[in-house]
N, CA, C and O atoms as a GROMACS GRO file, in nm:
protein
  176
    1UNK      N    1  -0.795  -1.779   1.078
    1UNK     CA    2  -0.886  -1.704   1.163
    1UNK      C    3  -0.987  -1.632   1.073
    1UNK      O    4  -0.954  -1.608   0.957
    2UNK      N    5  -1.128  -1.591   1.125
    2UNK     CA    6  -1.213  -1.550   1.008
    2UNK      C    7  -1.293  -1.430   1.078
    2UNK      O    8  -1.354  -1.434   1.185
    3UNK      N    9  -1.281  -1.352   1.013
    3UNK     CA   10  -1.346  -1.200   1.089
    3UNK      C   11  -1.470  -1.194   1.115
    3UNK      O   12  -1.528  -1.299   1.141
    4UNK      N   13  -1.515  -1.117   1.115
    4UNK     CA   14  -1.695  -1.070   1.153
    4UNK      C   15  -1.820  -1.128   1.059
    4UNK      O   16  -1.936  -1.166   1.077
    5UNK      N   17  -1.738  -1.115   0.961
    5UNK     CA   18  -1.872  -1.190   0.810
    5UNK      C   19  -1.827  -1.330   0.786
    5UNK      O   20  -1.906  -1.386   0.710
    6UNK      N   21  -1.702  -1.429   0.833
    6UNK     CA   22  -1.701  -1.572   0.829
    6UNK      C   23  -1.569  -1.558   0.738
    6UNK      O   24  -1.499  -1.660   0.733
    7UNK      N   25  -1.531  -1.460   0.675
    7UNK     CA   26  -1.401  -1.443   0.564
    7UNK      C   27  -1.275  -1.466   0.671
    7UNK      O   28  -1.248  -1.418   0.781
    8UNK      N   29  -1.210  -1.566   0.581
    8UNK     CA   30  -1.134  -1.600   0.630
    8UNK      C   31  -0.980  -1.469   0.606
    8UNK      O   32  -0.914  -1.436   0.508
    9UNK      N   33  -0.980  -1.438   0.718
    9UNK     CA   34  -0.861  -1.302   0.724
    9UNK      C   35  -0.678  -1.340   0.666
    9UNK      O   36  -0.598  -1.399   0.738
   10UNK      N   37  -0.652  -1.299   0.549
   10UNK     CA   38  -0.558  -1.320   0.463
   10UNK      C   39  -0.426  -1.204   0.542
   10UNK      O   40  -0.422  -1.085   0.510
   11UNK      N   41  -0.358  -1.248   0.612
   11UNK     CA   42  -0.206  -1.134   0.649
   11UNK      C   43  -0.115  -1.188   0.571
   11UNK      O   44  -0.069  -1.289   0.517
   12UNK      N   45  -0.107  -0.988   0.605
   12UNK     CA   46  -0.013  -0.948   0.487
   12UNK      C   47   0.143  -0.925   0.580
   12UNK      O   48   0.141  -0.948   0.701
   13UNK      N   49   0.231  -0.894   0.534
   13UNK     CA   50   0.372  -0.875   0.569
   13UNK      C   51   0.410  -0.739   0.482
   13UNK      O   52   0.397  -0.742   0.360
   14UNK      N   53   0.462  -0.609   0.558
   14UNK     CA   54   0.521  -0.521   0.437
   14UNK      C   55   0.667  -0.606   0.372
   14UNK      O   56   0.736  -0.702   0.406
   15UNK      N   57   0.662  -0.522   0.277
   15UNK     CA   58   0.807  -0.542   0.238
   15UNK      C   59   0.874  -0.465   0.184
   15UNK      O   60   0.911  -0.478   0.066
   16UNK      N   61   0.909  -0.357   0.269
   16UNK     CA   62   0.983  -0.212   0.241
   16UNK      C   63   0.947  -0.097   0.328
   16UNK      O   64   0.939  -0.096   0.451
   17UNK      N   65   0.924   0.004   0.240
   17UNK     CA   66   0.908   0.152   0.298
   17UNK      C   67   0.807   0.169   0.201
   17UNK      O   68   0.811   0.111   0.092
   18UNK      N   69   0.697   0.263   0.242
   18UNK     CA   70   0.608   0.338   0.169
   18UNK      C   71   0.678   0.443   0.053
   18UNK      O   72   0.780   0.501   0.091
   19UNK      N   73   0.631   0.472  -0.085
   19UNK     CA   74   0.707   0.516  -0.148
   19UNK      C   75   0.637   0.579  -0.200
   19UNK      O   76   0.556   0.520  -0.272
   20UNK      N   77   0.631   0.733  -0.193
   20UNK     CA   78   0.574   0.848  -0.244
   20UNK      C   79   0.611   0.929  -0.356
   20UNK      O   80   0.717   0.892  -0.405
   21UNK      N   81   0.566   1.016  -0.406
   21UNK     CA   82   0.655   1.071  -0.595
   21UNK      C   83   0.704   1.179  -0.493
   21UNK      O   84   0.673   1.246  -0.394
   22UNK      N   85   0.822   1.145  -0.607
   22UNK     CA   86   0.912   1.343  -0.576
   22UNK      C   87   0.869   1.427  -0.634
   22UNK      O   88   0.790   1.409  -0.727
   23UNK      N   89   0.926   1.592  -0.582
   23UNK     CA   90   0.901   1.724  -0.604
   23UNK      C   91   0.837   1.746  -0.740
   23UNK      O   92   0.732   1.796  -0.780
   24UNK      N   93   0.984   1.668  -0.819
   24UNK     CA   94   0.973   1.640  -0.984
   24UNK      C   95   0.810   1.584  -1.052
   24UNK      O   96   0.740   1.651  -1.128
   25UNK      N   97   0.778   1.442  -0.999
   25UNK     CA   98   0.671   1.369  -1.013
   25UNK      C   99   0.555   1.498  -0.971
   25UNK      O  100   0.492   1.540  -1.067
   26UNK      N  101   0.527   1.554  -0.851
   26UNK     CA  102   0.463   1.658  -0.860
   26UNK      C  103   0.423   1.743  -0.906
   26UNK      O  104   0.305   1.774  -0.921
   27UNK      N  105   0.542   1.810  -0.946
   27UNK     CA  106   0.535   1.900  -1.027
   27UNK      C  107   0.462   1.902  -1.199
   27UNK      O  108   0.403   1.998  -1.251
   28UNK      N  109   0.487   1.777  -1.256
   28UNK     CA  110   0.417   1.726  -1.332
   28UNK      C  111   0.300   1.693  -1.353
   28UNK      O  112   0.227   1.726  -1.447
   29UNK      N  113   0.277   1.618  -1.251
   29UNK     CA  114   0.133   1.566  -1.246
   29UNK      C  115   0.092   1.604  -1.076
   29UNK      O  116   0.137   1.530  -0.989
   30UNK      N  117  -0.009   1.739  -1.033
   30UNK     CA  118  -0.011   1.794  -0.911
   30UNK      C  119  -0.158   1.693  -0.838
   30UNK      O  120  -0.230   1.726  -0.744
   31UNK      N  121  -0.161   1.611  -0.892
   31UNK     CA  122  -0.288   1.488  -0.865
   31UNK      C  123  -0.152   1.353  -0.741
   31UNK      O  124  -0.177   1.281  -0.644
   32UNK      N  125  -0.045   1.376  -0.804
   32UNK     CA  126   0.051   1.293  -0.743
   32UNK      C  127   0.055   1.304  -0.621
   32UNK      O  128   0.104   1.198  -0.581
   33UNK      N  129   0.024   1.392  -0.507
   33UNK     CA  130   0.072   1.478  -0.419
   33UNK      C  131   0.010   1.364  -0.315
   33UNK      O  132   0.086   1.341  -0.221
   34UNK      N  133  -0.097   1.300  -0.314
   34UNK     CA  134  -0.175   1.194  -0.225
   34UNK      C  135  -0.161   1.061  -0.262
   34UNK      O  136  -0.233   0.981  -0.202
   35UNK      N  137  -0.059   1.005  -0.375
   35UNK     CA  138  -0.028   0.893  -0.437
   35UNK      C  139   0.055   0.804  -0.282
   35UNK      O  140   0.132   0.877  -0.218
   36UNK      N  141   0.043   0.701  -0.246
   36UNK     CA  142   0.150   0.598  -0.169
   36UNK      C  143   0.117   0.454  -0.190
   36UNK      O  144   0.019   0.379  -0.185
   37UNK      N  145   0.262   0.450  -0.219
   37UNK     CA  146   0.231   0.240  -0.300
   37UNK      C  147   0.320   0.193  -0.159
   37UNK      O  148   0.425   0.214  -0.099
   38UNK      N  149   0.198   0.118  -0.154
   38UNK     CA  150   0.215   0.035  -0.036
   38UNK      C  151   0.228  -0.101  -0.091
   38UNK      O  152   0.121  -0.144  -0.135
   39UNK      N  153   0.370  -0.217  -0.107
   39UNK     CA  154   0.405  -0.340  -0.115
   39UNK      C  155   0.412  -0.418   0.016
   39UNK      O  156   0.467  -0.389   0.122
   40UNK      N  157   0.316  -0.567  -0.036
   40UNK     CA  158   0.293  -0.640   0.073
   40UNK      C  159   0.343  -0.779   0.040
   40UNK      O  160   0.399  -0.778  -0.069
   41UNK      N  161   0.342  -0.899   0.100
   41UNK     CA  162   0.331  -1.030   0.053
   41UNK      C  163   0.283  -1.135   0.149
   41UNK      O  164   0.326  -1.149   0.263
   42UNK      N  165   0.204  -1.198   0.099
   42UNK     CA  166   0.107  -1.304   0.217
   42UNK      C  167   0.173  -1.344   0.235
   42UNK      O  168   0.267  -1.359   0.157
   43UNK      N  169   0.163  -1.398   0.385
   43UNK     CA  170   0.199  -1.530   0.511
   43UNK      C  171   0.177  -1.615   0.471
   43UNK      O  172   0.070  -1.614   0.410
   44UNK      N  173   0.239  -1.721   0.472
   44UNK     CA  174   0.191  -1.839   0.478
   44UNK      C  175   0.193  -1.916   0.616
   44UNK      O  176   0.147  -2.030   0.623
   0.00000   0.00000   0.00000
């Protein structure tokens, strides 16, 4: 399927939970506080 500009639209699948730093990680580095790793893996 191909979106608005002709690109053909690539889905994704999560694969997990969103994973944010702890108190610790914070506390360290206070830039951490808006960090979230988001893991995906294409459809085929």
């Amino acid at each position: 399927e191909k979106d608005v500009f002709g690109n053909i639209e690539v889905p994704m699948q999560k694969v997990g939970k969103l994973i944010v730093p702890d108190a610790k990680e914070v506390k360290i580095n206070n830039r951490a506080r808006s960090a979230k790793l988001r893991i995906a893996t294409l459809k085929k």
